[in-house]
Backbone of each chain as ProteinMPNN parsed JSONL, in Angstrom:
{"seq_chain_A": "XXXXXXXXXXXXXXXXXXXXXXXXXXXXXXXXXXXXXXXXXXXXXXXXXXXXXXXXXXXXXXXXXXXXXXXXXXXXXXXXXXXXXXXXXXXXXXXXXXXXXXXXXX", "coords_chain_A": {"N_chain_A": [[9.111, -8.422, 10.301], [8.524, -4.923, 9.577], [9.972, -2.468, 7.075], [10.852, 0.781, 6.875], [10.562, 3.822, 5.238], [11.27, 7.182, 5.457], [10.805, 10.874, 5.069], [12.412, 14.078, 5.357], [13.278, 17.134, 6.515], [16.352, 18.96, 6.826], [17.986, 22.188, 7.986], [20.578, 22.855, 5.486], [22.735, 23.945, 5.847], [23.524, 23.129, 8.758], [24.088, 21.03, 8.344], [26.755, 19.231, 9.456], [26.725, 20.01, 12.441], [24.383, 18.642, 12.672], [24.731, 15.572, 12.183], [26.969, 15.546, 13.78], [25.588, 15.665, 16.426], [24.326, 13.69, 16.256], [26.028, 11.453, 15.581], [26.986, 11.549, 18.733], [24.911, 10.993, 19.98], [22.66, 10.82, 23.376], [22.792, 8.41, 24.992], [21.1, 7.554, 26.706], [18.998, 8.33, 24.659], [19.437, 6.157, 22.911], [18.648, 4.405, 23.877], [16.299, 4.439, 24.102], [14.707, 4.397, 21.909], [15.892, 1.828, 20.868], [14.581, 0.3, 22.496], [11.755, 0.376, 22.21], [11.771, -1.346, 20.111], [13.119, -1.078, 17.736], [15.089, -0.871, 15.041], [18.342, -1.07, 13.564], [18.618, 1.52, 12.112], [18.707, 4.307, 10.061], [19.653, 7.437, 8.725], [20.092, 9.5, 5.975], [21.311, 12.091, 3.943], [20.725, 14.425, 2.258], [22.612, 17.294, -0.377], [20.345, 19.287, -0.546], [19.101, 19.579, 2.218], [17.728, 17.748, 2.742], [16.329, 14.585, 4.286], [16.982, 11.499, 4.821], [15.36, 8.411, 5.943], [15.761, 5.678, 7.403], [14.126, 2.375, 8.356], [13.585, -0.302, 10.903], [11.268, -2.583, 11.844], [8.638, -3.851, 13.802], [6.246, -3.185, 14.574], [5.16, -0.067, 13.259], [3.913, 1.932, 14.162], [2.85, 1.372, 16.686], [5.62, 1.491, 17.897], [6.087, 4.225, 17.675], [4.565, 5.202, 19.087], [4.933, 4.591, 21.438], [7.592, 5.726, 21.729], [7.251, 8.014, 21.783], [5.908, 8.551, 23.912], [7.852, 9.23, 25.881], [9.773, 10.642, 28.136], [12.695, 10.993, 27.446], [12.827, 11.194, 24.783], [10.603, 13.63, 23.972], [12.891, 15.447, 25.263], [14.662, 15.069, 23.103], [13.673, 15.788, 21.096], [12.781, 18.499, 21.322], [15.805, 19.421, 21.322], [16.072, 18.914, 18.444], [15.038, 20.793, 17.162], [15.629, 23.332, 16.121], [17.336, 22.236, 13.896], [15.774, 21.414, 11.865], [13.464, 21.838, 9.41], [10.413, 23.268, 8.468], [7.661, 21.854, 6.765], [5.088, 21.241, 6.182], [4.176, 18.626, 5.665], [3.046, 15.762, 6.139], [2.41, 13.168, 8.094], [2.43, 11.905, 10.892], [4.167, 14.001, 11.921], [4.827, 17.483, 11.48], [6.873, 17.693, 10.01], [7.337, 15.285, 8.833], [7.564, 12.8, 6.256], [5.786, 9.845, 5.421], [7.572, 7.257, 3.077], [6.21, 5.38, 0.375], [7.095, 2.072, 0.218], [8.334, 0.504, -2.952], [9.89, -1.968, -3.533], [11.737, -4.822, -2.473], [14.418, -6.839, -1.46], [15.559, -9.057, -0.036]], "CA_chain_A": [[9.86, -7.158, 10.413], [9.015, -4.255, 8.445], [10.681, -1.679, 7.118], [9.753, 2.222, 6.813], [11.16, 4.401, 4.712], [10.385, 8.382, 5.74], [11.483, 11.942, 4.643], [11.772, 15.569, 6.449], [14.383, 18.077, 6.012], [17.208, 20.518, 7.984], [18.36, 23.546, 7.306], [21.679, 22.008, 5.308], [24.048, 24.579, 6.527], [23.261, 22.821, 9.783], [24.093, 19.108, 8.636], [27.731, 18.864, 10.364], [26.17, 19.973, 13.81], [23.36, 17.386, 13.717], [25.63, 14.793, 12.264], [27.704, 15.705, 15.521], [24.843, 15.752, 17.365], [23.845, 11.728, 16.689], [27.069, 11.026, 16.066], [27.496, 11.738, 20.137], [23.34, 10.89, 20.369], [22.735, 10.141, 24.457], [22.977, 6.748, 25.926], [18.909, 7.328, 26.881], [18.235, 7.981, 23.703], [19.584, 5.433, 21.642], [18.038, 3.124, 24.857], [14.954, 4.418, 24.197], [14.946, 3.577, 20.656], [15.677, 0.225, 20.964], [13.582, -0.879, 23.973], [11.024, 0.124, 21.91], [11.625, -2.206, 18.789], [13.147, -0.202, 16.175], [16.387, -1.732, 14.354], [18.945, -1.104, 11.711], [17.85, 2.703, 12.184], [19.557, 5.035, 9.315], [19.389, 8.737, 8.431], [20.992, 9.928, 4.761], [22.106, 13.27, 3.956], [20.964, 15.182, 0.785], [22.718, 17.962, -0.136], [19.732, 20.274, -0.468], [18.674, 19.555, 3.506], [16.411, 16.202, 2.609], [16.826, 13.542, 5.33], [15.985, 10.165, 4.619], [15.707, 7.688, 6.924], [14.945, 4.261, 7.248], [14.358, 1.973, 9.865], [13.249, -1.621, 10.958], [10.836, -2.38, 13.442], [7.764, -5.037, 14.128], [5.019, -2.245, 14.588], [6.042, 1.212, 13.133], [2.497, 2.942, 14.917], [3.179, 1.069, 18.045], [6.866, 1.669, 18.215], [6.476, 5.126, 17.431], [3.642, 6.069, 20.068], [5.591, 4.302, 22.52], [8.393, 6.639, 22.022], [6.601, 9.749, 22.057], [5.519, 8.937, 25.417], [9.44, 8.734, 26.759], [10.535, 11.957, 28.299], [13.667, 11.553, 26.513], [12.26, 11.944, 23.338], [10.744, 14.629, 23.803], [13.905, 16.624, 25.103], [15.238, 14.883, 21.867], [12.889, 16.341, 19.712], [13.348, 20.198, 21.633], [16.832, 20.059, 20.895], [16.617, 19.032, 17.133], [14.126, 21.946, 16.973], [16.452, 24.408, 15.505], [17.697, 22.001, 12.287], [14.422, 21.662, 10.914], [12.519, 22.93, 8.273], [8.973, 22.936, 8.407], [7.259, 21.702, 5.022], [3.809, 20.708, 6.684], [3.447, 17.504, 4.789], [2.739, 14.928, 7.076], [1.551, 11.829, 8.856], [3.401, 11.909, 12.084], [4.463, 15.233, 12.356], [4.617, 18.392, 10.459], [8.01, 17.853, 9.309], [7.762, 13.434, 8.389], [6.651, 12.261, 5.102], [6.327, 8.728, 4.879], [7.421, 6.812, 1.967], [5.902, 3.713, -0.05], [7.953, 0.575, -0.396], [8.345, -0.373, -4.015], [11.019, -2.871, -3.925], [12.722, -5.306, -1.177], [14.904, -8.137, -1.666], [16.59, -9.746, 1.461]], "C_chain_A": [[9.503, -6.231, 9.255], [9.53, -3.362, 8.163], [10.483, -0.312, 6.143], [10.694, 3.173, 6.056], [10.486, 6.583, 5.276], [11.758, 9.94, 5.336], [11.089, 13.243, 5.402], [13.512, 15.813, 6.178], [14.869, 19.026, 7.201], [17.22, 21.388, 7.001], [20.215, 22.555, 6.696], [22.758, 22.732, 5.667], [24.372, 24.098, 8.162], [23.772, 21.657, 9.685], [25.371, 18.827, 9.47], [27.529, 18.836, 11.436], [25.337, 18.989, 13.566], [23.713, 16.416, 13.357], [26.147, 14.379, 13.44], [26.906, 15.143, 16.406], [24.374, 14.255, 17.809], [25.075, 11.487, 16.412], [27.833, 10.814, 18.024], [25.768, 11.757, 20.982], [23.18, 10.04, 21.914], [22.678, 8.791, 24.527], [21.33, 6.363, 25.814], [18.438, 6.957, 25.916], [18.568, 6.73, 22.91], [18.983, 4.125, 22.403], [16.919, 3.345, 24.3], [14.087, 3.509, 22.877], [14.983, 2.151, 20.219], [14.95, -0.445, 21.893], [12.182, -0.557, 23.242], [10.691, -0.644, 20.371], [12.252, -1.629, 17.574], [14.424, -0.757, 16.057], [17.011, -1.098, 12.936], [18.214, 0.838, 11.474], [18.853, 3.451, 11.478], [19.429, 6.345, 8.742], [20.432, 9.152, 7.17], [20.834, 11.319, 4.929], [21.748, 13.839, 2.403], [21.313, 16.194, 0.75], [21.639, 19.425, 0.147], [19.066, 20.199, 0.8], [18.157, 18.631, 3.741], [16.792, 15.168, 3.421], [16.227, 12.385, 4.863], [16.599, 8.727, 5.325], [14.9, 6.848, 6.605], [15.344, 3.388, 8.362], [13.634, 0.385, 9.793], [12.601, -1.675, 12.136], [9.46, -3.153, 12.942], [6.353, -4.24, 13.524], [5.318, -0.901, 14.557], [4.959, 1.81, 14.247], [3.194, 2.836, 16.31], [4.49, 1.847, 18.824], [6.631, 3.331, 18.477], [5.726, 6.071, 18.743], [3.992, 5.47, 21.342], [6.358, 5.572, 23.238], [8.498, 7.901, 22.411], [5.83, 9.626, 23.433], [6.747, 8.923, 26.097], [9.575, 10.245, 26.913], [11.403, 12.532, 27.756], [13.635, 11.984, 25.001], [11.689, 12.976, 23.193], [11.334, 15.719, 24.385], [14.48, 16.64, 24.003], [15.141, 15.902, 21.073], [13.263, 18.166, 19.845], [14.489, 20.139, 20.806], [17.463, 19.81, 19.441], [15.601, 19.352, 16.869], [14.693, 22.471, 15.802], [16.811, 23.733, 14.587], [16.936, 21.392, 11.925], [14.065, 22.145, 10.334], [11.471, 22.526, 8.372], [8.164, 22.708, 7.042], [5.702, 21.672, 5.176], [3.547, 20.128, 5.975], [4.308, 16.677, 6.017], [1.88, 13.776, 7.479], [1.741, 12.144, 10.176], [4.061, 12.625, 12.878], [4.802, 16.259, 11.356], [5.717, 18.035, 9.49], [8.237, 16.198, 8.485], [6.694, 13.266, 7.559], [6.532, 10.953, 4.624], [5.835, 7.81, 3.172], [6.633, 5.515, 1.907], [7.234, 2.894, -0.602], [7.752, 0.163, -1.658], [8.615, -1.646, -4.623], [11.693, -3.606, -2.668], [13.006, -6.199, -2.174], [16.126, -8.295, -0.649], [17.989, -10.283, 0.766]], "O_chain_A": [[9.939, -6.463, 8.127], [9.91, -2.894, 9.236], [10.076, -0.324, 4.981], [11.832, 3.152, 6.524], [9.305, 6.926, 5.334], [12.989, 9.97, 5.346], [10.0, 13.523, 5.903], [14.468, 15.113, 5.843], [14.25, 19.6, 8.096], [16.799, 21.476, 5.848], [20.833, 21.795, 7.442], [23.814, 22.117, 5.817], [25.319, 24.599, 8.768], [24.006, 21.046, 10.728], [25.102, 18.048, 10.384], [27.938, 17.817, 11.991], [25.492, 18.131, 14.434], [23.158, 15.592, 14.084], [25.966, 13.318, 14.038], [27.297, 14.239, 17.144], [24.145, 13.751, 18.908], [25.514, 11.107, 17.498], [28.814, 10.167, 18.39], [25.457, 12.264, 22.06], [23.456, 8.841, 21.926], [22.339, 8.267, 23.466], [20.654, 5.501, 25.255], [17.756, 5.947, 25.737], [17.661, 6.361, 22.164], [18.823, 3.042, 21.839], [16.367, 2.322, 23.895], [13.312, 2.553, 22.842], [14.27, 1.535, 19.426], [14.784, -1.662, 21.974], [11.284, -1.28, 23.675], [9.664, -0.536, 19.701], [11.76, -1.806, 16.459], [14.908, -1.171, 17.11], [16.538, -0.792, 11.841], [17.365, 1.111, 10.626], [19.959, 3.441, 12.017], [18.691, 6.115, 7.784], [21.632, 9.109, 7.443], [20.285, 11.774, 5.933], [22.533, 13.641, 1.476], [20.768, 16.848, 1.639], [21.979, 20.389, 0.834], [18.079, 20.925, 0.688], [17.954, 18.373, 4.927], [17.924, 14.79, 3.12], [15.041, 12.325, 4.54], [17.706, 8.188, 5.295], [13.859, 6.873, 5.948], [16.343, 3.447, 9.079], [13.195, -0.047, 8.727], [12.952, -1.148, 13.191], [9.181, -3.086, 11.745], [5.665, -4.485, 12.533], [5.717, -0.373, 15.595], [5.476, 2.15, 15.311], [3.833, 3.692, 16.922], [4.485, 2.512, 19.86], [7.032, 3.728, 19.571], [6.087, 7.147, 19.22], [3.362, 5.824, 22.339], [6.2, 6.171, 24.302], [9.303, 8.606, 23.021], [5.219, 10.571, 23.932], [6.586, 8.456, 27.225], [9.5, 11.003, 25.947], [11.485, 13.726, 27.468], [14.239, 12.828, 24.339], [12.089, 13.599, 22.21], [10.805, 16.827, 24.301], [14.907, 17.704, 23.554], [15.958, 16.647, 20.531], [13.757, 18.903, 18.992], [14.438, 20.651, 19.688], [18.591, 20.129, 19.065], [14.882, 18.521, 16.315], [14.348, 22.156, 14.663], [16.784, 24.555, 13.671], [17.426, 20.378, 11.429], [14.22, 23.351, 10.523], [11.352, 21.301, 8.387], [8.16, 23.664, 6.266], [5.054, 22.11, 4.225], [2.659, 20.557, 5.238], [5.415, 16.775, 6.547], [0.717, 13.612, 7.111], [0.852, 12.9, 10.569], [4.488, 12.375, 14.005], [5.096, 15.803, 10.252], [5.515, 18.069, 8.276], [9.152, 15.993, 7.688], [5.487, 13.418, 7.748], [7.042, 10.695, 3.534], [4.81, 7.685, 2.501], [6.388, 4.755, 2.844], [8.037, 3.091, -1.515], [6.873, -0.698, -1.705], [8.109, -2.253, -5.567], [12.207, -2.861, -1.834], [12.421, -6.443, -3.23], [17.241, -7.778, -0.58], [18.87, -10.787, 1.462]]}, "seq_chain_B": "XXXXXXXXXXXXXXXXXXXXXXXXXXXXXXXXXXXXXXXXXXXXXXXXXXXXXXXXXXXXXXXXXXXXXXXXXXXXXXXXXXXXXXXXXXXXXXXXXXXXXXXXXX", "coords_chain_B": {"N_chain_B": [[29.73, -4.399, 7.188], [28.61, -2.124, 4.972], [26.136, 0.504, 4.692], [23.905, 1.836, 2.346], [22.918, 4.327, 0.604], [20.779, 6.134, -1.827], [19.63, 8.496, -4.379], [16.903, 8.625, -6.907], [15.049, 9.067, -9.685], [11.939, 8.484, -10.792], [9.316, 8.63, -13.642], [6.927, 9.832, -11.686], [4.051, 9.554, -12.374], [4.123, 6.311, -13.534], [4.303, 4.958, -11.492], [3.232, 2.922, -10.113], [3.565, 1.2, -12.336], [6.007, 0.831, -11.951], [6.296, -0.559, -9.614], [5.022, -2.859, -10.139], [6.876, -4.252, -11.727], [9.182, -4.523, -10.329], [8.156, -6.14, -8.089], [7.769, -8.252, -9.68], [10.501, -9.455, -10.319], [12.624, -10.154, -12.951], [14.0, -13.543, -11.606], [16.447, -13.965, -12.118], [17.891, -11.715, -12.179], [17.313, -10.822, -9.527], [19.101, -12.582, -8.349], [21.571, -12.141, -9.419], [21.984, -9.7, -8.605], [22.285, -10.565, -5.693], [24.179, -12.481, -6.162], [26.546, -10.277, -6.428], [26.763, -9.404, -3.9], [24.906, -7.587, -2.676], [22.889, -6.676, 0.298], [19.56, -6.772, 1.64], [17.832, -4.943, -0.096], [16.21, -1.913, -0.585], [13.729, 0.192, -1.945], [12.36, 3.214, -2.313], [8.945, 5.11, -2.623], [8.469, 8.391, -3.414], [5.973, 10.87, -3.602], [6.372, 12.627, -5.719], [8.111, 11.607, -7.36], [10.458, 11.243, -7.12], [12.535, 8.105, -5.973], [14.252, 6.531, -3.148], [16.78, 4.762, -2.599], [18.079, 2.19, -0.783], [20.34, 0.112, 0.769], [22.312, -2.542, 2.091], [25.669, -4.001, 1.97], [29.251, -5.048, 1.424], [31.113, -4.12, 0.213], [30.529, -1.688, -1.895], [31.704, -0.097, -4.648], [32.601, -2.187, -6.05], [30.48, -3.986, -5.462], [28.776, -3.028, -7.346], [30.476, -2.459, -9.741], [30.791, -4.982, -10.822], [27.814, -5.877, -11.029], [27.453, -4.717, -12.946], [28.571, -5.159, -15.071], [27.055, -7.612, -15.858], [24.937, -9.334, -18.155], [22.176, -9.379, -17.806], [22.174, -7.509, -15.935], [22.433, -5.295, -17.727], [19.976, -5.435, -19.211], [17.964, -5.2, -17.513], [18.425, -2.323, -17.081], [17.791, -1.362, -19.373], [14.998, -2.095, -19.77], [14.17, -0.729, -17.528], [15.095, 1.97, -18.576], [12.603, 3.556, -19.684], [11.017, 4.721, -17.187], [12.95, 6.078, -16.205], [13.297, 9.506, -14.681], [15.92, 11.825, -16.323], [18.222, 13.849, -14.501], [20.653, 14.754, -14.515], [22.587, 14.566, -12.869], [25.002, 12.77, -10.793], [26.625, 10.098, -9.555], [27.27, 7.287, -10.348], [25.928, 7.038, -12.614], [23.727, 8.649, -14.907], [21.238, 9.382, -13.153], [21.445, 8.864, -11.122], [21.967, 9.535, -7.426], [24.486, 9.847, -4.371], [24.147, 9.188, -1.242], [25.052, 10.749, 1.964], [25.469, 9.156, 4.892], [24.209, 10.269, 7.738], [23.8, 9.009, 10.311], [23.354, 5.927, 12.393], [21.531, 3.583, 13.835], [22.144, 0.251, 15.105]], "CA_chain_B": [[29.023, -4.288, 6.51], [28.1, -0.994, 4.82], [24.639, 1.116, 4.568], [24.359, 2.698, 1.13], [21.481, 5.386, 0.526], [20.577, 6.963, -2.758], [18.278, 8.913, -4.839], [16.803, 8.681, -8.4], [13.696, 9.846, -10.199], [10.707, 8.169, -12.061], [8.054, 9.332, -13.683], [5.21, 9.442, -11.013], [2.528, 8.88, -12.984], [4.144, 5.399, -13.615], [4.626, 4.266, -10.252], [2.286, 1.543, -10.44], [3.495, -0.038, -12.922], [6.982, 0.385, -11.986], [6.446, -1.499, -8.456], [4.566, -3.907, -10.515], [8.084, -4.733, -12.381], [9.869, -5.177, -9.52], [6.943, -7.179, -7.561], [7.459, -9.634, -10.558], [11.593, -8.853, -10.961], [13.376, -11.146, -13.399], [14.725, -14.047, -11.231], [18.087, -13.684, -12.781], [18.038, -10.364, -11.694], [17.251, -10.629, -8.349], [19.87, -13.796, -8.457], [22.499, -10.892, -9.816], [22.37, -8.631, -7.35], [22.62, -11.107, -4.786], [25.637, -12.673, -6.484], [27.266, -9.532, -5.95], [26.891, -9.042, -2.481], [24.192, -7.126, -2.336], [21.418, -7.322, 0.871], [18.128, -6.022, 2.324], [17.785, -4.155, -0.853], [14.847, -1.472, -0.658], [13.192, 1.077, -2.785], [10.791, 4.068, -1.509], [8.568, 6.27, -3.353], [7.823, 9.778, -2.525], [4.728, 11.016, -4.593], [6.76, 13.487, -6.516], [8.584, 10.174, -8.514], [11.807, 10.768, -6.127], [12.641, 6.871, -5.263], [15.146, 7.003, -2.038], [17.362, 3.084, -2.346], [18.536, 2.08, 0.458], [20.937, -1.522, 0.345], [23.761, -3.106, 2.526], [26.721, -4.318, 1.452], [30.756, -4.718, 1.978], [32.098, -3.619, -0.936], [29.851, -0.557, -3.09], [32.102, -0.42, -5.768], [33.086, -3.269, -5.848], [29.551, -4.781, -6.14], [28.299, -2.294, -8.384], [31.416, -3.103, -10.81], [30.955, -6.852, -11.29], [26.694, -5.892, -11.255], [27.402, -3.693, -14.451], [29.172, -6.456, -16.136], [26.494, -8.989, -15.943], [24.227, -9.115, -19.27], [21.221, -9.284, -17.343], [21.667, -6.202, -15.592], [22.096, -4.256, -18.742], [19.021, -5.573, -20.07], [17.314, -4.787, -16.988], [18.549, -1.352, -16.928], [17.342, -0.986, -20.526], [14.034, -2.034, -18.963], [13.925, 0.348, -16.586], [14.881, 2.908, -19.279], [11.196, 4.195, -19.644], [10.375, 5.254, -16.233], [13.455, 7.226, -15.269], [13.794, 11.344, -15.221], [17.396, 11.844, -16.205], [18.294, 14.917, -14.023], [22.047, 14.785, -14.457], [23.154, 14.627, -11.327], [25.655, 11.544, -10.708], [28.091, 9.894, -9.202], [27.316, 6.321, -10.956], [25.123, 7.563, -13.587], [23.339, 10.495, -14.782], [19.971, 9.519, -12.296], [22.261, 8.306, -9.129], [22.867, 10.9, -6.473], [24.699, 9.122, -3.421], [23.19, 10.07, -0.048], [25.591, 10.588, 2.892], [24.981, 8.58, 5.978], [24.485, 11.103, 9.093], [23.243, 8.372, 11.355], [22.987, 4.481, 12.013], [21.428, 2.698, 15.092], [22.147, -1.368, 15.137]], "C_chain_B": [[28.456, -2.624, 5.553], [26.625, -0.373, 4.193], [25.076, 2.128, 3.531], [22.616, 3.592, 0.597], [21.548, 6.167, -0.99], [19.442, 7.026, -3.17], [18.545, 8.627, -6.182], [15.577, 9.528, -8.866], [13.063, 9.107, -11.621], [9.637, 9.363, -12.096], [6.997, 8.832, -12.698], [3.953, 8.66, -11.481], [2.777, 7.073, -13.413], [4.899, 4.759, -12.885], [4.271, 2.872, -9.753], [3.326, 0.535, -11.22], [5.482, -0.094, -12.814], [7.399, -0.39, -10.473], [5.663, -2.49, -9.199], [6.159, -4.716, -11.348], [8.632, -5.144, -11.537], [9.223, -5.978, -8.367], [7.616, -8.698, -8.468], [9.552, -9.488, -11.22], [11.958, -10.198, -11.183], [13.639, -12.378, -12.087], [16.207, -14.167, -11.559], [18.551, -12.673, -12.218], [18.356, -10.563, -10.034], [19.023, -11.732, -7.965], [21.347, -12.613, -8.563], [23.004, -10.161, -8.895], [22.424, -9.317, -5.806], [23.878, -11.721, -4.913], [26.773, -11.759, -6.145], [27.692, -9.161, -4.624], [25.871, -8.615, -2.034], [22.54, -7.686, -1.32], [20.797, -6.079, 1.678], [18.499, -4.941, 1.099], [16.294, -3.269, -0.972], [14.687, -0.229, -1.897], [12.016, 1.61, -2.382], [10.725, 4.941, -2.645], [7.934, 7.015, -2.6], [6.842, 10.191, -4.043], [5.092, 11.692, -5.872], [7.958, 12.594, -7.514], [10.078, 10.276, -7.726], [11.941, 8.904, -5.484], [14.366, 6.962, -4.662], [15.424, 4.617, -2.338], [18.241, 3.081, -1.117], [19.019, 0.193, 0.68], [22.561, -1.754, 1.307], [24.663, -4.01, 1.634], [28.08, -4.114, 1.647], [31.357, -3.951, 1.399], [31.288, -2.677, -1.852], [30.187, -0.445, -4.256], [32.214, -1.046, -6.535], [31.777, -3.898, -6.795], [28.919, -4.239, -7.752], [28.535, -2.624, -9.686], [30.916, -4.391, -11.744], [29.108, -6.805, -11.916], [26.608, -5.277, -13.076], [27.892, -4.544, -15.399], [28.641, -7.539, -16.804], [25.354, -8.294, -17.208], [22.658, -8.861, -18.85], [20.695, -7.756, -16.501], [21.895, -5.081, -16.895], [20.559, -4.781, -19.495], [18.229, -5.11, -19.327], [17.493, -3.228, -16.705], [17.956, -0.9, -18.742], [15.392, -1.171, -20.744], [13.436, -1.289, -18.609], [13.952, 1.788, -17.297], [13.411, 3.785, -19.577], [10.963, 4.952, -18.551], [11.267, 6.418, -15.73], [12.938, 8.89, -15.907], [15.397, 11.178, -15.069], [17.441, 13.612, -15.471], [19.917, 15.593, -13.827], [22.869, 15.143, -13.239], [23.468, 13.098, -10.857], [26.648, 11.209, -10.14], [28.064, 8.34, -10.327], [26.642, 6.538, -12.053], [24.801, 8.662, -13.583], [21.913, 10.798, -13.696], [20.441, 9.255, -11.337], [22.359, 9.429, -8.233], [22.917, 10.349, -4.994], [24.224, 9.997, -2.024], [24.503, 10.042, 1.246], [24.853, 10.609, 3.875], [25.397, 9.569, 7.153], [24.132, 10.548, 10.28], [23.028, 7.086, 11.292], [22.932, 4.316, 13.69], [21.548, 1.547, 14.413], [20.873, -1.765, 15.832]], "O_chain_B": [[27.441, -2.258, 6.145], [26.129, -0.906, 3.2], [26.015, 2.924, 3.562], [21.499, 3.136, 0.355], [22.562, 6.841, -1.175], [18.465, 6.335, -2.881], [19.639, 8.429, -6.711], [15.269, 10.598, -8.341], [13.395, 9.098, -12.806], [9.256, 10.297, -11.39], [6.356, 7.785, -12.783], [3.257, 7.699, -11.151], [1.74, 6.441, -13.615], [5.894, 4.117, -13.22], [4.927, 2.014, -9.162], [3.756, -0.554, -10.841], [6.152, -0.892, -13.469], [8.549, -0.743, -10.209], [5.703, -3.437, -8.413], [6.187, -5.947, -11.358], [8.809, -6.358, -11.64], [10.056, -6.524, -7.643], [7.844, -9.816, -8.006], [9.801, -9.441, -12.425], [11.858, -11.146, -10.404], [13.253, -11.722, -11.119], [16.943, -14.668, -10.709], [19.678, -12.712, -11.724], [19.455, -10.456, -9.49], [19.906, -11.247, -7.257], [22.027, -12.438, -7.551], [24.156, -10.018, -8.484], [22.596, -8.591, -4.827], [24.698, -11.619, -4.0], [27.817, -12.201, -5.666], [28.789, -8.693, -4.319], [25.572, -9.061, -0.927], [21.617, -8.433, -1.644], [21.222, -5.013, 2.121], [19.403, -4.131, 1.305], [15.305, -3.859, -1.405], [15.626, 0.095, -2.624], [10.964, 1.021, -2.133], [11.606, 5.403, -3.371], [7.2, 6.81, -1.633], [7.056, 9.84, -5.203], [4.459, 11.529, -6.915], [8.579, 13.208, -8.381], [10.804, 9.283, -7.793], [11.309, 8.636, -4.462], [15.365, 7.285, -5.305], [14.649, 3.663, -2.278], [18.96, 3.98, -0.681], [18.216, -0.739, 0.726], [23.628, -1.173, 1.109], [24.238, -4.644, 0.668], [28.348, -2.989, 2.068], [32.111, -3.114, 1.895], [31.492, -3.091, -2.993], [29.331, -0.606, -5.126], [32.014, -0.767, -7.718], [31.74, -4.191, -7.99], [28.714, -4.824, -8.815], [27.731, -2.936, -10.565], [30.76, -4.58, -12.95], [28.834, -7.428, -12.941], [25.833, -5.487, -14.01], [27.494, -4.516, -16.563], [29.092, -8.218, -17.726], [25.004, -7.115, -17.235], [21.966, -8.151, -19.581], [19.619, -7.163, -16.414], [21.366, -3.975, -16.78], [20.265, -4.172, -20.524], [17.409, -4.417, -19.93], [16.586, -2.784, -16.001], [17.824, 0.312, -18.912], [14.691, -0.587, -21.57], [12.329, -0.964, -19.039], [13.195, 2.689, -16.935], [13.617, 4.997, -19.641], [10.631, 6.095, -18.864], [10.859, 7.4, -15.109], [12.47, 9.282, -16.976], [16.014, 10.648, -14.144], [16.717, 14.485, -15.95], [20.248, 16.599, -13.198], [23.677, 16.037, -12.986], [22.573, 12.298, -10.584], [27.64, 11.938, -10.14], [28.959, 8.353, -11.173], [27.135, 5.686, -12.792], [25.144, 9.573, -12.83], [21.515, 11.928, -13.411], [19.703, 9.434, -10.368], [23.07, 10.346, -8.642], [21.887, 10.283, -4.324], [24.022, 11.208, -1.923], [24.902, 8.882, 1.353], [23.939, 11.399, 4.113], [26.562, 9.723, 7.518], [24.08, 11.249, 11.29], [22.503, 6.722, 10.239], [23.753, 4.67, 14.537], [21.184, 1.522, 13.237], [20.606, -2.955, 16.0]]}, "name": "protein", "num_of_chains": 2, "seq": "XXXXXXXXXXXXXXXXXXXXXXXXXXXXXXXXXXXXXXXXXXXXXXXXXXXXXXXXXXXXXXXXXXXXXXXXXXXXXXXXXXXXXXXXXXXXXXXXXXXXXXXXXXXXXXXXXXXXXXXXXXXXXXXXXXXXXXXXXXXXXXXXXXXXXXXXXXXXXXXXXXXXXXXXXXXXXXXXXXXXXXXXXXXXXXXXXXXXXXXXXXXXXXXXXXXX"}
């Protein structure tokens, strides 16, 4: 299992709506998500807009190019268009920066 | 169980050698922070010396408390003294800044 650490940013006057928004995140999606391997999936909150998320999952590549072939993901992605910020630093997409692992301990 | 997210800040340029410290972390240490409660403990670096922690646990305070008490973690925080940026921004220290959780899949 490993586990991915990654960064990308809202607009932070926005964070209560997209809080809301996975707080009440479809049925599909959170199916989709897991049928394709991903676990223990977590999104933080900085105040200056900084998202940081972390996640668990077998094969991040795999998992991830699974998902991006699911329809529902990308209505997902449309409708968390608008609380984005664009930074263009990237792997994965303009807005996802992934981190290095320094440190685990189970 | 609870998901606990925060930020800090090393110096970049000694990134290396501060995943080489915790590659090779005390056994006592590690022993410590498991005594407390603390699990799946991670640590990400972003290039700009931002490291994003990310650690379950029941009790936050709680563990934190009893972790601060133990002789080992002050030695290892006196350790670690070299690499941080103090940026004064704290809730547990002057390098802590707690992350609110806007999202968790199981």
């Amino acid at each position: 299992m490993g586990r991915y650490g990654s960064v990308f940013k809202i607009k932070p006057e926005l964070k209560d709506e997209y809080k809301k928004a996975h707080d009440e995140i479809w049925p599909e999606m959170a199916k989709a998500i897991k049928d394709v391997g991903i676990k223990s999936y977590s999104i933080f909150f900085r105040k200056d807009g900084t998202l940081f998320s972390y996640l668990e999952v077998d094969n991040y590549e795999e998992a991830m190019a699974k998902l991006a072939k699911t329809d529902v993901n990308t209505r997902w992605q449309e409708y968390m268009e608008k609380y984005f910020v664009k930074e263009g630093k990237s792997i994965l997409g303009p807005e996802i920066e992934m981190l290095e692992e320094v440190f685990h301990l189970d």
